[in-house]
C-alpha positions as CSV (number, residue, x, y, z in Angstrom):
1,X,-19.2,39.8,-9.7
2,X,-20.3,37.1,-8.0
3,X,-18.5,34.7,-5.7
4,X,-18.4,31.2,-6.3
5,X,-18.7,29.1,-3.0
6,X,-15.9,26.4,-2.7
7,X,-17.1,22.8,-2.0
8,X,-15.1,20.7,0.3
9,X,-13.7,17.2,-0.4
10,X,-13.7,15.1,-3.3
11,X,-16.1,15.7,-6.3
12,X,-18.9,13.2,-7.1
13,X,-17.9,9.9,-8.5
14,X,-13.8,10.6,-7.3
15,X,-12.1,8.2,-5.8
16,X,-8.0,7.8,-4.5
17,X,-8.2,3.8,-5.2
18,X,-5.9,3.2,-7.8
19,X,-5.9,-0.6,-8.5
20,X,-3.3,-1.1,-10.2
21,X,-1.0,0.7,-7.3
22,X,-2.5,-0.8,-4.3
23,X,-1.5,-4.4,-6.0
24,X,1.9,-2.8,-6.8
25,X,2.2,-2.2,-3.6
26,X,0.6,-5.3,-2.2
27,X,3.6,-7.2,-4.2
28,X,6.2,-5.5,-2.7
29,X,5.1,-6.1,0.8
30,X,4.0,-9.8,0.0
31,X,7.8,-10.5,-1.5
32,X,9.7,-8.8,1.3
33,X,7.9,-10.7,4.0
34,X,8.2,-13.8,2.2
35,X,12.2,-13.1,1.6
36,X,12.7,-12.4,5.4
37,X,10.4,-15.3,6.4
38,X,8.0,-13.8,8.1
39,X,4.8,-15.1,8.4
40,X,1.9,-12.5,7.2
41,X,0.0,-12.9,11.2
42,X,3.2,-12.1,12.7
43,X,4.4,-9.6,10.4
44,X,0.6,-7.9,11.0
45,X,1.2,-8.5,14.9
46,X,4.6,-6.6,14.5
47,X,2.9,-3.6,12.5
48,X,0.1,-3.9,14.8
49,X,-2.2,-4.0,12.3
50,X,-5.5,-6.4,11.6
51,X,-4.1,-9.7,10.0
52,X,-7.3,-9.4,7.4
53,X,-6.4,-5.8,7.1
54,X,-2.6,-6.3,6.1
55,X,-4.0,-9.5,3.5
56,X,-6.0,-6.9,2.1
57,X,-3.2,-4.5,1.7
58,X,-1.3,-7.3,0.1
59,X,-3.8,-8.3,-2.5
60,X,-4.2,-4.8,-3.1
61,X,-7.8,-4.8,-2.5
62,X,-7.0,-1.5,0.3
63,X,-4.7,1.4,0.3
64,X,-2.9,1.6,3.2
65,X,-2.7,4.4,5.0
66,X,0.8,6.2,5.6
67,X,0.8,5.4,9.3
68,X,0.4,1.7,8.2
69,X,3.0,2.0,5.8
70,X,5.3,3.3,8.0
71,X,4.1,0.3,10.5
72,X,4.4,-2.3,7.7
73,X,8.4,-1.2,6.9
74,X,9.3,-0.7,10.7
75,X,7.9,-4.5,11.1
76,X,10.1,-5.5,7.9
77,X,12.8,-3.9,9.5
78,X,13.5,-2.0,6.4
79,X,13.0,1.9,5.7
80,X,9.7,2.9,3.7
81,X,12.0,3.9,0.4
82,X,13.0,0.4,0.3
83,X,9.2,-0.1,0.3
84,X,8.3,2.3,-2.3
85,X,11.4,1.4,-4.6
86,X,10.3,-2.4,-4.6
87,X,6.3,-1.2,-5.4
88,X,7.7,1.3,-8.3
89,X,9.8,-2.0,-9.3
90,X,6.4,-4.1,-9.2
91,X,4.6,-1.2,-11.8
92,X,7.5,-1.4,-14.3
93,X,7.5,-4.8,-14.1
94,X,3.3,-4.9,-14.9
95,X,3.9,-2.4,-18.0
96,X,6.9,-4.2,-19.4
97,X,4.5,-7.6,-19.8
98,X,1.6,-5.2,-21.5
């Protein structure tokens, strides 16, 4: 019997961007920021992140990393569950207007 050789990483065509997540996600940052009154430059100087960077986050055109959201919800001043409640609040909300 022969041994089948394992290939490392992803398989061709595969990709983690999930659209419809990253602008869940995007959302929830967005309306915290806006609701604390923080403008998106300083909130991406307080998560020391890239201002275009954390714009593309919020229009959901990147994933962020989990260092940058841990980054984004230090900077918020708010825990990353608050974070993730709010983005699995901004995907009900998408499938209850379908």
């Amino acid at each position: 019997m022969q041994k089948r050789s394992i290939q490392r990483g992803r398989p061709v065509g595969a990709t983690t961007f999930d659209a419809e997540l990253a602008q869940a996600f995007g959302m929830a940052v967005r309306a915290l920021r806006t609701e604390r009154g923080i403008a998106q430059e300083t909130l991406a100087n307080l998560a020391s992140i890239e201002r275009s960077h954390l714009g593309k986050i919020e229009r959901g055109e990147h994933t962020p990393t989990l260092a940058a959201i841990f980054k984004i919800a230090r900077a918020l001043e708010c825990g990353t569950a608050v974070l993730m409640t709010q983005t699995e609040g901004q995907l009900t909300d998408g499938q209850d207007q379908r």
